[in-house]
MMTF fields as JSON, N, C-alpha, C and O atoms, coordinates in Angstrom:
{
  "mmtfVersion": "1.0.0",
  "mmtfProducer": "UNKNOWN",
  "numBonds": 195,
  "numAtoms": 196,
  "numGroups": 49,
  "numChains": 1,
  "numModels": 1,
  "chainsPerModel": [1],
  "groupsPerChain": [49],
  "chainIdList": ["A"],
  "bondAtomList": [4, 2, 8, 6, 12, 10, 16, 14, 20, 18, 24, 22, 28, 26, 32, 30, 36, 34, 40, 38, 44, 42, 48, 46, 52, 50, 56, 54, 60, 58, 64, 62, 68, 66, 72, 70, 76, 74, 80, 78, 84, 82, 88, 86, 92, 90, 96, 94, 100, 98, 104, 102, 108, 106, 112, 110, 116, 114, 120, 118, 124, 122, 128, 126, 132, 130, 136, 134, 140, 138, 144, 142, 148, 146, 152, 150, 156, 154, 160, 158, 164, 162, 168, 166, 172, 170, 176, 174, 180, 178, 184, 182, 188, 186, 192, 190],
  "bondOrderList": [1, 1, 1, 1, 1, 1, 1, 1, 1, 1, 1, 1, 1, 1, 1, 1, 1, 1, 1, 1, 1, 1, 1, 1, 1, 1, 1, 1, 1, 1, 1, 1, 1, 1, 1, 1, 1, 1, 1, 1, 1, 1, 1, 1, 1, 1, 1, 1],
  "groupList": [{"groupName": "UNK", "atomNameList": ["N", "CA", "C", "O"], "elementList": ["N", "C", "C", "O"], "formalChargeList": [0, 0, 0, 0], "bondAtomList": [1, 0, 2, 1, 3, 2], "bondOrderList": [1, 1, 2], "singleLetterCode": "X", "chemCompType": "L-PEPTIDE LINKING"}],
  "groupTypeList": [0, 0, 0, 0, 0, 0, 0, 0, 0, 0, 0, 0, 0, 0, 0, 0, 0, 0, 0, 0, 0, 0, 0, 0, 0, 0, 0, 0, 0, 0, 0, 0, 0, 0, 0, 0, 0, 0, 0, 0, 0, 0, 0, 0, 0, 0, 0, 0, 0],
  "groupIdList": [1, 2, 3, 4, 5, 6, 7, 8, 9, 10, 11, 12, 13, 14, 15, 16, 17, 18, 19, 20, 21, 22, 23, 24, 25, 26, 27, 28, 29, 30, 31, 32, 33, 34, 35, 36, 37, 38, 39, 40, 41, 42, 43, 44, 45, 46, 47, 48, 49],
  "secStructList": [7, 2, 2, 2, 2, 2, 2, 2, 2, 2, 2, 2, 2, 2, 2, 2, 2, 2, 2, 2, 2, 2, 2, 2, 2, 6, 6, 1, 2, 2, 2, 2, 2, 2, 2, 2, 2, 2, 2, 2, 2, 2, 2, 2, 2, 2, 2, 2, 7],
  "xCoordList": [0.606, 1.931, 2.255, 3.198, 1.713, 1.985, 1.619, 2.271, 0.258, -0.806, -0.483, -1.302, 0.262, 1.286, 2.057, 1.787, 3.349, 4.099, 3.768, 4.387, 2.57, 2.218, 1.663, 1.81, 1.129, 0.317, 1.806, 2.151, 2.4, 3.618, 4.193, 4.77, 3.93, 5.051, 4.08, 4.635, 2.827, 1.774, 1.933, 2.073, 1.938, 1.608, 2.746, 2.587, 4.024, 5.425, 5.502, 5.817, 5.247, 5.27, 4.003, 4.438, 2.741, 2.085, 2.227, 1.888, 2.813, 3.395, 5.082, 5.418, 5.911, 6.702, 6.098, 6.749, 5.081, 4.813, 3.968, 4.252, 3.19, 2.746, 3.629, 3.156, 4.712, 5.464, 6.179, 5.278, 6.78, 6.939, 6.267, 6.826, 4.773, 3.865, 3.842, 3.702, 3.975, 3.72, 5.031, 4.843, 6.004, 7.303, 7.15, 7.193, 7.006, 6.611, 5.982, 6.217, 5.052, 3.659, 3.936, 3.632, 4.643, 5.441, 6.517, 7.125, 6.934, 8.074, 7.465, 7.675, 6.454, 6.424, 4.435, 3.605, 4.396, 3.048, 3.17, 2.765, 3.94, 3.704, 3.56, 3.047, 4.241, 4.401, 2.66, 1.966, 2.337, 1.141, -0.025, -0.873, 0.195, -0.525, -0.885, -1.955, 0.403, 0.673, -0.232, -1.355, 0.224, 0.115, -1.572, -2.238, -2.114, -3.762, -4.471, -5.402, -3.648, -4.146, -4.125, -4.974, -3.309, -2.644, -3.661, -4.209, -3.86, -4.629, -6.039, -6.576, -6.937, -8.472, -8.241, -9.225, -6.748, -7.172, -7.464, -8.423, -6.565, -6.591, -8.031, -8.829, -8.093, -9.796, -10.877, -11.506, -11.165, -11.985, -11.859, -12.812, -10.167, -10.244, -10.782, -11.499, -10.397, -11.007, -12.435, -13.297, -12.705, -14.651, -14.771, -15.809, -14.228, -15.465, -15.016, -15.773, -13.718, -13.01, -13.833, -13.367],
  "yCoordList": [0.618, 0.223, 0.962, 0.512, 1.857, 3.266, 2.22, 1.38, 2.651, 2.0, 0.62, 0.4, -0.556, -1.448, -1.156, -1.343, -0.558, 0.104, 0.484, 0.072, 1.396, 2.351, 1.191, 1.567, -0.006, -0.848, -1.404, -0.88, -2.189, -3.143, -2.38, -2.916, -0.698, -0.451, 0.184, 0.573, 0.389, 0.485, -0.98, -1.179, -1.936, -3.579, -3.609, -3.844, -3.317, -3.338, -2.604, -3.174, -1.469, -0.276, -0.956, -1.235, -1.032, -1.661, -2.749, -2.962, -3.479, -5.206, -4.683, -5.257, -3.493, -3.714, -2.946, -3.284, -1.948, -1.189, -2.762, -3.337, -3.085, -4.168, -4.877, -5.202, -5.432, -6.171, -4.823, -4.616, -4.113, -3.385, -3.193, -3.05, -3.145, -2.499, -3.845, -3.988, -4.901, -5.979, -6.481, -7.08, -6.314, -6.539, -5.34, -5.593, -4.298, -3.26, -3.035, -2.277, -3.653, -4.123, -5.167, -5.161, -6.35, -7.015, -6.73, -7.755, -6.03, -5.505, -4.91, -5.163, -3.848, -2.875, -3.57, -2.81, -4.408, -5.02, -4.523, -3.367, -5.363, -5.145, -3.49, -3.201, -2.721, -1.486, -1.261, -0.847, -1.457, -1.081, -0.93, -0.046, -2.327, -3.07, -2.267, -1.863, -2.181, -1.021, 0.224, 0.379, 0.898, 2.374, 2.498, 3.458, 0.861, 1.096, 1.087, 1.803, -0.23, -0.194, 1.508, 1.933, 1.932, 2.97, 3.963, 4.596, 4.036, 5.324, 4.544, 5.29, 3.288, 3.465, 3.348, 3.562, 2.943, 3.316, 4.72, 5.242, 5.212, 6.643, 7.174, 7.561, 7.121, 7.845, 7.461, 8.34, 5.626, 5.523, 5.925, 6.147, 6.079, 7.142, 8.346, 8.92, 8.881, 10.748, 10.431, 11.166, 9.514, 9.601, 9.522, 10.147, 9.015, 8.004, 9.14, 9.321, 9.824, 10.908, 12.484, 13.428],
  "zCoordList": [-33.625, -33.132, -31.831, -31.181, -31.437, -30.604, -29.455, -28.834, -29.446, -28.79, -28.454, -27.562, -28.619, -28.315, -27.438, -26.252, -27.918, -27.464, -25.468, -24.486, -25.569, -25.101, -23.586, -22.423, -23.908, -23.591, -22.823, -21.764, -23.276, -22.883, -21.718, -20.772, -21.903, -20.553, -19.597, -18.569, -19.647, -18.327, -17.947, -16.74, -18.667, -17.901, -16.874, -15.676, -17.536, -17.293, -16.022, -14.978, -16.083, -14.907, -13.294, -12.176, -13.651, -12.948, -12.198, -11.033, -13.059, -12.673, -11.67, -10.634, -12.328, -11.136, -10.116, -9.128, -9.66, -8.598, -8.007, -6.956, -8.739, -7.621, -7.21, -6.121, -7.291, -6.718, -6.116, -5.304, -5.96, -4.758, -3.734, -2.647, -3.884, -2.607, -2.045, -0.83, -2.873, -2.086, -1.271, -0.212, -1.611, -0.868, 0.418, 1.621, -0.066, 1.083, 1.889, 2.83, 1.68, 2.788, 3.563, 4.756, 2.887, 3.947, 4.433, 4.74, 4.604, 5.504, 6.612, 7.798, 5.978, 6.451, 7.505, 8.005, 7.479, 8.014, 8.913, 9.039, 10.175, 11.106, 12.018, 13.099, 11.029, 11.239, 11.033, 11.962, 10.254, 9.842, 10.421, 10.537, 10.851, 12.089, 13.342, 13.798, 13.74, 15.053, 14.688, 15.169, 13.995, 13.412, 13.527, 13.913, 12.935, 12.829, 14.01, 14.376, 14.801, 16.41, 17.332, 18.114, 17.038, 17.538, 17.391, 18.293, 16.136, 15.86, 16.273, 17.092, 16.054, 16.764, 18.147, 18.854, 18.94, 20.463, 20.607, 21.175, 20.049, 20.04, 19.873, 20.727, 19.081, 18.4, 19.451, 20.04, 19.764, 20.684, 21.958, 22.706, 22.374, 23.822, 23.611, 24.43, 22.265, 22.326, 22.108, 22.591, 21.498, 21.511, 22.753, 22.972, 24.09, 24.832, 26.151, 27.105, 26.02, 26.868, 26.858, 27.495]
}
């Protein structure tokens, strides 16, 4: 019964963090986007500098 219990609210908990990261990731994309461009210009200027 535990072990039920125990089961229903990892699904529960999981199922709402995924729908957060996923609302959050779209918000937050384009940010993301940037942030990634940003950092390999970066890196390939300090390699090639």
């Amino acid at each position: 019964m535990c072990l039920a219990v125990v089961g229903v609210a990892i699904v529960t908990i999981v199922g709402k963090v995924k729908t957060w990261i996923v609302t959050t990731f779209d918000k937050a994309k384009e940010w993301i986007v940037a942030t990634i461009v940003a950092v390999v210009v970066a890196s390939v200027g300090k390699a090639n500098g």
